[in-house]
N, C-alpha and C positions, 0 to 999 in steps of 0.2 A: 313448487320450487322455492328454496328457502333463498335471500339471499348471502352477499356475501360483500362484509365489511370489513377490510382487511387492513391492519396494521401492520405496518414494515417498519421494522428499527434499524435503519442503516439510511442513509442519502447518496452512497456510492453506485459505481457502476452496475454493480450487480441488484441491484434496489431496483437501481430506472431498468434494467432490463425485463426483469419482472413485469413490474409495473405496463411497461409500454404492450407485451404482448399479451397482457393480460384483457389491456384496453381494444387491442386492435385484435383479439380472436372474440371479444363480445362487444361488436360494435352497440352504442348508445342507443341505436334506435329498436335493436333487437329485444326480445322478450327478458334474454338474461341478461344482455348488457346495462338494462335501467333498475337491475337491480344489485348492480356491484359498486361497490363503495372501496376508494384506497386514501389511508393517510400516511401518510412518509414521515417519519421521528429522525432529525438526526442530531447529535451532540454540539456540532459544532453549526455555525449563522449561516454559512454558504452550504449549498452541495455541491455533490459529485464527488467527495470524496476524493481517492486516492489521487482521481484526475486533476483535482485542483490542488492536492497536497502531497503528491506525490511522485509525479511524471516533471523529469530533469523539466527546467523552464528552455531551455534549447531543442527541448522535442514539441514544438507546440501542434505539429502533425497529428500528435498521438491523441488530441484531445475535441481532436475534432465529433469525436462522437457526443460532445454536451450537446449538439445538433437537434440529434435524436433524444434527448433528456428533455431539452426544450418542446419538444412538436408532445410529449407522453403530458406534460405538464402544462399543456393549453386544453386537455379535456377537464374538462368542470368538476368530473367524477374521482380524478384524482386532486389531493391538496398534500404540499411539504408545509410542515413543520420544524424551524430550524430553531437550535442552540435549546433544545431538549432532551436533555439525558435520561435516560431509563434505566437507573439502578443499579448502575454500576458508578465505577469511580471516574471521575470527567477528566477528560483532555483540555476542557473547557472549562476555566474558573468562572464563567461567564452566565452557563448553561442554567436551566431550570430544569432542578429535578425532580420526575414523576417515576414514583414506585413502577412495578413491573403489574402488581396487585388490583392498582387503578386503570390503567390501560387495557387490563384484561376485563373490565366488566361491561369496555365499550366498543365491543369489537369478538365477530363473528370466526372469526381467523387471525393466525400472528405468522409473522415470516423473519422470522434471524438475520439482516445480511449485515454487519457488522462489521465484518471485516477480522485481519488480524492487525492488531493496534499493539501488541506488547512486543519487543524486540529480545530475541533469543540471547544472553549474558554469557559469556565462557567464564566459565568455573574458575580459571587461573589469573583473570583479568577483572577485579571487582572493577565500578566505575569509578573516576577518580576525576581533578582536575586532566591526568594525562590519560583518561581512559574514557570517553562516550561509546554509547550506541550510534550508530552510524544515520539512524530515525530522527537522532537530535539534530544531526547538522540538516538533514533533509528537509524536518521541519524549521530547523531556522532559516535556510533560500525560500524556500515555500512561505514564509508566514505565517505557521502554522498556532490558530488560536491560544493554543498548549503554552505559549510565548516561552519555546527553549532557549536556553542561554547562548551569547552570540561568543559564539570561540574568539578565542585570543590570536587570531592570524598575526598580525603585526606581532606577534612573540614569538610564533613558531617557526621553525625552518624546514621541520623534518617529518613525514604526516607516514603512519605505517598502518593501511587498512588491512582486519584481517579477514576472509573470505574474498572471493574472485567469481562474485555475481555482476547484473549490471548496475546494481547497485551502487556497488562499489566503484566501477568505472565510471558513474555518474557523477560520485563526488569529486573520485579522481579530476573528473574534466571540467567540473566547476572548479576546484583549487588553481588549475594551471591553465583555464583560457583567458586571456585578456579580458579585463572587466571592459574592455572599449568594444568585444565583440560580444559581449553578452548582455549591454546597454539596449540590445534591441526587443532583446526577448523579455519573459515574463517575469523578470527577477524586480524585487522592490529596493528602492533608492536608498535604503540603510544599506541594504545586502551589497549592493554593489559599492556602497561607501567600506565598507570594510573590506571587500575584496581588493579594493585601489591601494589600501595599505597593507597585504597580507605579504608576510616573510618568506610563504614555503618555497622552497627551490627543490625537495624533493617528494613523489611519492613513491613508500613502497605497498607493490601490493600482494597480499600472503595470502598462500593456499595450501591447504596440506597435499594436498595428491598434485598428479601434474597436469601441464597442457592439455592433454586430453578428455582430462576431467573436469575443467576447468566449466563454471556453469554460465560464464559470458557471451553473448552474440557476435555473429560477424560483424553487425553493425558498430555494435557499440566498439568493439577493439578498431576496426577501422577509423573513427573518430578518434580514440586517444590515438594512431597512428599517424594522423593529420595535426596536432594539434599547430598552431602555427609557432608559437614561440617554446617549446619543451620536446627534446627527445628521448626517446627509448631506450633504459641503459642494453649492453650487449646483453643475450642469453648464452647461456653453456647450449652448448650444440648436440648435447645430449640429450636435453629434454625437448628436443624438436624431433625425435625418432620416436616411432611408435615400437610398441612392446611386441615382441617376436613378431615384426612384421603384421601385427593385425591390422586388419580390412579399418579405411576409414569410412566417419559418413560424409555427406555433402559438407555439412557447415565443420567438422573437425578437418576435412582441406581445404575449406576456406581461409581456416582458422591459420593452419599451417603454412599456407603460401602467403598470407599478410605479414607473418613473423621473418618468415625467411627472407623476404625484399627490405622487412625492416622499417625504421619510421620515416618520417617525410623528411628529417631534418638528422642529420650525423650525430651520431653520439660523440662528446664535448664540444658542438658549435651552436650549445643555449644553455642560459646559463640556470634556466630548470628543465628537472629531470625526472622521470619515471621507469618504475621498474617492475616484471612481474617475477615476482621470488615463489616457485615452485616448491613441493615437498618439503613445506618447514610449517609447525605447528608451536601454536603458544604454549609457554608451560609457567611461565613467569613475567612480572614487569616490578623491577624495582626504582624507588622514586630515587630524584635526588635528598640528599640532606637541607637544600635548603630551594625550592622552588622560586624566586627571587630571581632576575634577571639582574647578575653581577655588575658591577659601575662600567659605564663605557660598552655595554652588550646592548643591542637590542632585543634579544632572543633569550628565551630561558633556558638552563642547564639543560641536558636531555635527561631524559628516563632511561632505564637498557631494558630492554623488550630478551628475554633468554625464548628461545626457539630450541624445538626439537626438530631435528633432521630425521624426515621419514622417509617411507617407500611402499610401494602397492603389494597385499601379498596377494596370492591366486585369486582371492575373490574381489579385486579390486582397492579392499580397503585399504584404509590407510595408516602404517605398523613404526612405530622408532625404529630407526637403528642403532640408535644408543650415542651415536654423536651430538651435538647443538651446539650454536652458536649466540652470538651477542648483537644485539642490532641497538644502538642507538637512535633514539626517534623523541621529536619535542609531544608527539601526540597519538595515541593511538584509537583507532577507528572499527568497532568489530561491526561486523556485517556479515550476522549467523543466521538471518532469516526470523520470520513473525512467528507469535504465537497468538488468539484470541484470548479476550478477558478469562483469567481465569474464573473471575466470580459468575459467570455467564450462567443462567441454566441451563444444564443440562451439557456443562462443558467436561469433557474428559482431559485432564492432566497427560494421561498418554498418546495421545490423537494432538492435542495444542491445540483441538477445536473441538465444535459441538457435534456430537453423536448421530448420526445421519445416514437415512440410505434411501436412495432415491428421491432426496429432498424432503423426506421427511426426519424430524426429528424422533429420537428415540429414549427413552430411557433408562438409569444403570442395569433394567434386569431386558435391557434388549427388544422393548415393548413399544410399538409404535406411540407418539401423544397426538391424541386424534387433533386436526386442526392447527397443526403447528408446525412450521416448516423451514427451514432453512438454504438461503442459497450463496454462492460466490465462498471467498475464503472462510466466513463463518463455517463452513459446512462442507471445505474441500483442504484448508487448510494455505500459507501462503505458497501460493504455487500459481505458473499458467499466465498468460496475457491474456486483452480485454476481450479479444475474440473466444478465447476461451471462455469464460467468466461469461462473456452471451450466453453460449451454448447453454450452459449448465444453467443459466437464469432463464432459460426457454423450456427448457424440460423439467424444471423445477416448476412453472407457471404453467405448462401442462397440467403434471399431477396435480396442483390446487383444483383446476377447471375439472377435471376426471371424476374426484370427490367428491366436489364441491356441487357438482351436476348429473350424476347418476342415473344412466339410461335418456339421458338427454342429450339431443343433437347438436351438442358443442365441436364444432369441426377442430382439432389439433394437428398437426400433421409433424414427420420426423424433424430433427435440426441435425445436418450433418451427419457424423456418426454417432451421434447420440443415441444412448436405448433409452426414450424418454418412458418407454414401459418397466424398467428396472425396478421400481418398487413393486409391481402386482405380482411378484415372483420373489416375496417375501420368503417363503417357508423354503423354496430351493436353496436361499442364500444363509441357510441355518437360523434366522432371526425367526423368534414367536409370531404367528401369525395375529395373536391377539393384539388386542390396544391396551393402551392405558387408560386411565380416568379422563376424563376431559377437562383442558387447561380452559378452552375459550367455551362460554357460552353459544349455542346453535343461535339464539336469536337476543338481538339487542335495543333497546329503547332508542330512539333516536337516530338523527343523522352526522352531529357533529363531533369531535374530538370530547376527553375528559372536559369536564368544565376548568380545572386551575390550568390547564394548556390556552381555553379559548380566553381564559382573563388575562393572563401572561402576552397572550397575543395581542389582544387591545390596549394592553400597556405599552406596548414596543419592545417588550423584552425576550418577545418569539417573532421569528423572520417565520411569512409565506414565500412563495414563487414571485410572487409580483416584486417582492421585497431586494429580491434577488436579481431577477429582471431590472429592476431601477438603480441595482448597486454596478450587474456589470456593464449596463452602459455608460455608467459613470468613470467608473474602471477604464474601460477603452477609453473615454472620455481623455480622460489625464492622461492614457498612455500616449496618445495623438499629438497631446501635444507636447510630450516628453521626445518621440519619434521613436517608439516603443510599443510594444504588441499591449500593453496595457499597463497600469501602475495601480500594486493591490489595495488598500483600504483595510483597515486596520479594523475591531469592531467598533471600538470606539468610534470612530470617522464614520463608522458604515449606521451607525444611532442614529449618529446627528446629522449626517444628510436624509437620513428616510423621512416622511412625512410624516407626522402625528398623526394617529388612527381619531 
């Protein structure tokens, strides 16, 4: 039995899931579990990823699964390494960069989980002062190491996001909930400083297709329905009727019976507003002549946003009519969904992720790469919640175990509806059955990480677990006494309170 020293580049959900069932289908005291080895690579000082940098600070439900990250990262066999980038371009000015070339010559296996980190641009809408990705503002409530620029709230009045995810409803309901009810949650004290002076009185939010296609949750629209001080402007009553009577599902009459009771608060008795603008797609945004908040203005000129007015044809999509309109907006917000690093190996340009089937990675001529594997949006693409993103990080750490153990009494068992068997059935699914050369060496010197990772680490300029452990009870520390689910720590701050190694 050879073992198995396995490198994961990602610290996100899909990472720890790996990770954990990896740990807990070869228990430590078994034959193969004492000879598995995991080190975790992530770019930025903290993990968990998207959970810490990604999930609204008002959903702090959602993140309840670091739980479970925590209990995978108290076995000895596994170690994070944070604020380590691997060869690509960093989110992290911060980070220490290690080739991809060095990390492969210390480690018996590689796993992708990555994530999708670049945010999809509409062709009609370069970025501008009135145009971000919608990832900027996230990472700016988030704190997200990246250090995005902190919008101009106190200038704007008028915010037009364009997609109708929950994305998009998440900013939305940061923009228009009282920073006095969002003091609680896990937002850091600049963030809420700027929300105390922010201008916006409207948001709009733009979809090309309609209601029914709409890619938002019951939950999440129920929340902008409730907000306390912002209502809902009216809808046209048209796009509340489904297309020749077609059959709804459960959550598209969910959807529809929240709309038609309407929001908690009457439209014109608050003096912010939100609205969901159906079947209209971007085609232009022309700036002002002088971007300048005029004498006696708080607020800057607007930009005009030109929209195409569409409609569904038989198959759904979404077609001009040849009409459009003008919206005036101080900011516009696209929110088109992720794409993974391009520079990634083994990333295809037309997938927006890495080449994969059944968690393994593949090659441009379709050739499995022995020992290298990919899970969660690396290798699925951005799609799916964390329950999902399990799943597929469990039948992903199957196939490693399968491999990696051959004819060996490695018990796995199914997840769900998952076919965690879907890669042995290569040649059915037209891909070569053959392999490729081999990225990672079968066997490796040693137990610990590259040497410039373990020097980096004894400098203090690489976080472990423990490091992390002492940061967020720090974290809650100051949240407690703010009366706050926690208050973030910056890296800077997070340096200088850790202990010298």
């Amino acid at each position: 039995m050879a073992p198995i020293k396995l490198a994961i580049i990602g610290g996100g959900p899909s990472a720890f899931y790996v990770a954990s069932r990896l740990l807990t289908l070869l228990p430590h005291a078994s034959p193969q579990g004492s000879m598995l080895k995991i080190h975790m690579y992530d770019r930025l000082w903290a993990p968990h990823g998207l959970v810490r940098y990604g999930v609204a600070p008002d959903h702090p439900e959602v993140k309840n699964c670091t739980h479970k990250f925590d209990d995978a990262a108290e076995d000895p066999r596994l170690r994070f390494f944070g604020n380590v980038n691997i060869d690509t371009p960093s989110q992290n000015p911060d980070a220490v960069t290690l080739p991809l070339t060095s990390l492969l010559q210390h480690y018996t296996h590689l796993l992708f989980s990555t994530g999708c980190t670049v945010p999809v641009l509409h062709s009609a809408l370069p970025p501008s002062s009135y145009c971000v990705p919608a990832l900027s503002l996230v990472h700016w409530y988030t704190q997200h190491p990246s250090r995005p620029p902190t919008p101009p709230l106190e200038n704007i009045s008028h915010v037009t996001l364009i997609g109708q995810g929950n994305v998009s409803l998440d900013i939305a309901r940061m923009l228009l909930t009282p920073p006095s009810e969002l003091a609680k949650y896990d937002v850091p004290a600049p963030v809420l400083d700027v929300l105390s002076r922010s201008a916006v009185e409207h948001v709009s939010i733009v979809g090309r297709r309609g209601l029914f296609q709409a890619a938002f949750t019951t939950k999440e629209l129920r929340e902008m329905m409730n907000l306390t001080d912002a209502s809902m402007a009216p809808l046209d009553p048209a796009v509340l009727q489904p297309n020749d009577g077609a059959a709804l599902t459960r959550q598209q009459s969910r959807v529809l019976q929240l709309l038609q009771k309407g929001s908690k608060n009457t439209p014109g008795s608050t003096r912010k507003t939100w609205s969901l603008d159906f079947f209209r797609s971007p085609t232009g945004l022309t700036l002002p002549d002088d971007p300048a908040s005029p004498p006696g203005s708080n607020t800057r000129p607007p930009a005009h946003l030109t929209l195409a007015h569409t409609m569904l044809d038989p198959s759904s999509l979404a077609v001009p009519t040849g009409a459009t309109s003008t919206l005036p907006t101080s900011l516009v917000v696209t929110s088109l969904g992720h794409r993974a690093e391009p520079s990634a190996p083994w990333y295809d340009p037309a997938l927006g992720h890495l080449r994969t089937l059944g968690g393994r990675v593949l090659d441009a001529g379709g050739r499995t790469v022995r020992r290298v594997y990919a899970s969660g949006w690396a290798a699925t693409g951005a799609r799916g919640v964390l329950a999902s993103t399990m799943m597929d990080a469990y039948a992903v750490a199957d196939t490693i175990l399968r491999e990696a153990f051959p004819g060996e009494d490695v018990q796995t068992v199914p997840v769900g509806d998952v076919d965690v068997g879907a890669g042995a059935r290569m040649e059915g699914a037209g891909v070569q059955a053959e392999f490729a050369e081999d990225v990672v060496p079968a066997r490796v010197e040693g137990e610990g990480p590259p040497p410039e990772v373990e020097k980096a680490w004894r400098e203090g300029r690489v976080t472990d677990y423990a490091d992390w452990r002492s940061i967020d009870s720090e974290e809650l520390r100051r949240g407690r006494e703010k009366g706050k689910e926690r208050e973030r720590m910056t890296w800077e701050e997070a340096r200088e309170f850790l202990v010298p190694r």
